[in-house]
C-alpha positions as CSV (number, residue, x, y, z in Angstrom):
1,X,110.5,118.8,123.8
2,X,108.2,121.3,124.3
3,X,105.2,122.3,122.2
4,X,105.1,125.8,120.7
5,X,101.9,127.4,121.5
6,X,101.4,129.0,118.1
7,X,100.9,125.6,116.1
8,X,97.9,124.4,118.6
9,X,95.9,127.1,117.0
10,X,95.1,125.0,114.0
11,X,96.1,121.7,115.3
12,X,95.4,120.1,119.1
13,X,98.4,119.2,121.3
14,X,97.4,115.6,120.8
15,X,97.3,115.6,117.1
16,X,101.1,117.5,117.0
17,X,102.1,114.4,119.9
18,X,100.4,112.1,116.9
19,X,102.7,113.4,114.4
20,X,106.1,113.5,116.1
21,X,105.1,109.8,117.5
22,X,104.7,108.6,114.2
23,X,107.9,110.1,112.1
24,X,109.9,108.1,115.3
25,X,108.1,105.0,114.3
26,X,108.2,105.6,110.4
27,X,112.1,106.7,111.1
28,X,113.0,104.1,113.0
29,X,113.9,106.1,115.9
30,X,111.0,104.0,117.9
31,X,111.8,100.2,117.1
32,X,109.0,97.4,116.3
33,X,108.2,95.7,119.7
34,X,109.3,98.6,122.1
35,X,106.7,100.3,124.6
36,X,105.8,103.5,124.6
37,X,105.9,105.0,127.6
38,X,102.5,107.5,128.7
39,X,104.4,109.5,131.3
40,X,107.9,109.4,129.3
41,X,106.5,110.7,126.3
42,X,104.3,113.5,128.3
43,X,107.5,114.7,130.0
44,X,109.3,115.2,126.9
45,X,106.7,117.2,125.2
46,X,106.1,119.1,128.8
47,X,102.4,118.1,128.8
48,X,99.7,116.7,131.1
49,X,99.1,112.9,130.3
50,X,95.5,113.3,128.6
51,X,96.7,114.6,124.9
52,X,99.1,111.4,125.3
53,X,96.3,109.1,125.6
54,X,95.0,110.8,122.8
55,X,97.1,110.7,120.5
56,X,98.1,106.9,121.8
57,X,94.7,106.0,120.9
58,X,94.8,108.1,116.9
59,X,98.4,106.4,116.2
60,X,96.5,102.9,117.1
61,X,93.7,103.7,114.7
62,X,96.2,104.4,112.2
63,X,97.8,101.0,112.9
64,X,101.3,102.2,114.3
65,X,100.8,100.6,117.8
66,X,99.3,97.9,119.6
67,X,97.9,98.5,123.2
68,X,98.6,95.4,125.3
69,X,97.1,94.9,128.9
70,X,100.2,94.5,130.8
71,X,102.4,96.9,128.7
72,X,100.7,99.2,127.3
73,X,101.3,101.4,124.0
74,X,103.5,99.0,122.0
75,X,104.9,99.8,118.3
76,X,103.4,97.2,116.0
77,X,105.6,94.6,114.6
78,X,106.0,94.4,111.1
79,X,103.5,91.5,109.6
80,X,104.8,90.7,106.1
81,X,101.3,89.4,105.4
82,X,99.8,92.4,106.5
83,X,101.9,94.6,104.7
84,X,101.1,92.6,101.3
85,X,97.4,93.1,101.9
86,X,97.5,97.3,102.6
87,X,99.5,97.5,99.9
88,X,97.3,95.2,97.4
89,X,94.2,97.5,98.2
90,X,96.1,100.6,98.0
91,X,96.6,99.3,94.4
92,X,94.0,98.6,93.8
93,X,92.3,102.2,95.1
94,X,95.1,104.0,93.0
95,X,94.2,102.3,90.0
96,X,90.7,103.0,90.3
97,X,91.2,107.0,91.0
98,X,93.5,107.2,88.2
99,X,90.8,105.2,85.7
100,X,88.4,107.6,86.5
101,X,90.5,111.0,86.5
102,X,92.1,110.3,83.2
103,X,89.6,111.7,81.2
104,X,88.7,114.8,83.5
105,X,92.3,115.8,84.1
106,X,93.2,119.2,83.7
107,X,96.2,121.0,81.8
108,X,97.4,123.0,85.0
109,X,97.2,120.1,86.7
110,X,99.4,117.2,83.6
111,X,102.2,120.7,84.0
112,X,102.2,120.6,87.8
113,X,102.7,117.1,87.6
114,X,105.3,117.5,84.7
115,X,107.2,120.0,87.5
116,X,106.6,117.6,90.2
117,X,108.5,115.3,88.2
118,X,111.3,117.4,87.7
119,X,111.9,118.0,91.1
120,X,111.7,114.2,91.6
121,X,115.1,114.0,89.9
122,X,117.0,116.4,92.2
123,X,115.1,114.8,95.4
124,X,118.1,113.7,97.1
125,X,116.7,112.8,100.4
126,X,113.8,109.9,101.4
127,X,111.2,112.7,103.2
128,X,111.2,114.5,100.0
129,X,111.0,111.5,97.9
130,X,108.3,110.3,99.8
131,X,106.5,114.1,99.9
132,X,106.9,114.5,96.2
133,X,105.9,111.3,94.7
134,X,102.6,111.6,96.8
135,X,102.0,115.1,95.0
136,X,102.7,114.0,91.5
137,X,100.4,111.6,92.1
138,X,97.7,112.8,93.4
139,X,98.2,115.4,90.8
140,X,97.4,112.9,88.6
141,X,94.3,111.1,90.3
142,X,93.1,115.2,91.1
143,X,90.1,114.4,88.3
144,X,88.7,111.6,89.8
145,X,86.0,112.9,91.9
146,X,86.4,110.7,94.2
147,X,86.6,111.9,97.3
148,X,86.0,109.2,99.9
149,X,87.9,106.9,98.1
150,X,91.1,109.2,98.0
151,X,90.9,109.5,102.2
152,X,90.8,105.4,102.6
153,X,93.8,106.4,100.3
154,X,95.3,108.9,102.6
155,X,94.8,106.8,105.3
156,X,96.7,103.6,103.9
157,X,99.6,106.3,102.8
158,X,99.8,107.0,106.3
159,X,100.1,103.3,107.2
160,X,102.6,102.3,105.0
161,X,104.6,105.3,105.1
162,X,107.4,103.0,107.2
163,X,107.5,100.7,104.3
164,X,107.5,103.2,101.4
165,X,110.2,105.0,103.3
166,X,112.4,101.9,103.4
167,X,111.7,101.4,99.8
168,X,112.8,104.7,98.8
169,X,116.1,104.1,100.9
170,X,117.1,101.3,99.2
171,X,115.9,102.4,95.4
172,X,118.8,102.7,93.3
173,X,117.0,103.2,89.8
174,X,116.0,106.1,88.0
175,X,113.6,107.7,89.8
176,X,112.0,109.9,87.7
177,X,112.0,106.6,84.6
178,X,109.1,104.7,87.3
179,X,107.4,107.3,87.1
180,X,107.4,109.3,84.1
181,X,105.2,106.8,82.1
182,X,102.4,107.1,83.7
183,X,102.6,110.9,82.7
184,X,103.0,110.4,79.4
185,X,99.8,108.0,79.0
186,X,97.7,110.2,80.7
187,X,99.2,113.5,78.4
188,X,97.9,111.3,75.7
189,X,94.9,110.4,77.4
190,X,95.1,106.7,77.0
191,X,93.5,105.6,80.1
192,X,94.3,101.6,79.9
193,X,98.1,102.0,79.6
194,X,98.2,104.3,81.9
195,X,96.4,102.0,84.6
196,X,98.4,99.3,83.6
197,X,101.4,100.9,83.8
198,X,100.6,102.6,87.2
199,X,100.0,98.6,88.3
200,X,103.0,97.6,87.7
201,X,104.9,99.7,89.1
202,X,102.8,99.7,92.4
203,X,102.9,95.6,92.4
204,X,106.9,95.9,91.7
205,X,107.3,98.2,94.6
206,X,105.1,96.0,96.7
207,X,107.5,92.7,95.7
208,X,110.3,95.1,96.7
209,X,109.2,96.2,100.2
210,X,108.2,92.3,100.8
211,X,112.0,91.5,100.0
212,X,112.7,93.9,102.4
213,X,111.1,92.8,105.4
């Protein structure tokens, strides 16, 4: 696979290798437990071994491998445990942003949402499920002002991306009815519904995804 040289101009080679490692993890296509292999992958994407090592050492800090002495890159195993905890503080971080946006959110911002939402419905695949959903919401957390707290948030997205994905696979409810409640408390800007329902719907899909492990 080789790189085009037109993306690297706003993204390095090792960031691009970061992002095709990790939809192979989040897909599947890399399994739990397998090694990845430095000169393997730098082959495929017909590069020199540095941006590898690079981009080995980003997917680590994002929690998608394990580097082991004797084997090297390894994809993490899933830890139910784990999982239960990065979902339990991304709870409780989406609560919080959507406490304090409530009040400050804009109109543009409730009708991209409601449009968001609509699209939801038609979403017929799990990458735009998963795409979607994290635009309606942070549609919704957008008056917050909270701006360090939403990229812990971005970066526990990007850690249980896997495990969303797998939920979204195996939802068979009505999409749009999970989250369309939420909306309608924040349209009528009643901030403690809207945080309680946000929480259970986050807690149910955590209960879910631990079913599913």
């Amino acid at each position: 696979m080789l790189i085009k040289m037109n993306k690297i101009k706003h993204k390095t080679i090792a960031q691009l290798v970061v992002e095709q490692l990790r939809e192979k993890i989040i897909c599947g296509e890399i399994k739990p437990g397998q090694r990845i292999n430095l000169d393997k992958i730098a082959n495929e994407f017909n590069i020199s071994r540095n941006p590898v090592r690079e981009a080995l050492l980003l997917l680590k800090g994002e929690d998608f491998i394990t580097m082991e002495s004797n084997r090297g890159a390894i994809a993490k195993i899933v830890d139910s445990a784990h999982v239960d905890e990065l979902f339990s503080v991304k709870m409780l971080l989406e609560s919080d942003l959507l406490a304090n946006s409530i009040v400050n959110l804009s109109e543009s911002k409730l009708n991209e949402a409601k449009d968001i939402l609509n699209k939801l419905k038609d979403a017929d695949n799990v990458n735009d499920w998963s795409e979607l959903s994290t635009q309606y919401y942070d549609c919704l957390y957008s008056g917050s002002e909270r701006p360090e707290t939403q990229k812990i948030l971005n970066s526990l997205r990007r850690k249980t991306e896997r495990y969303s994905r797998l939920y979204y696979s195996k939802f068979h409810g009505d999409k749009v009815a999970v989250n369309s409640k939420v909306l309608q408390y924040c349209l009528e800007r009643k901030t403690d519904r809207a945080v309680a329902e946000l929480k259970s719907h986050l807690l149910a899909r955590k209960n879910e995804i631990r079913q599913l492990l």
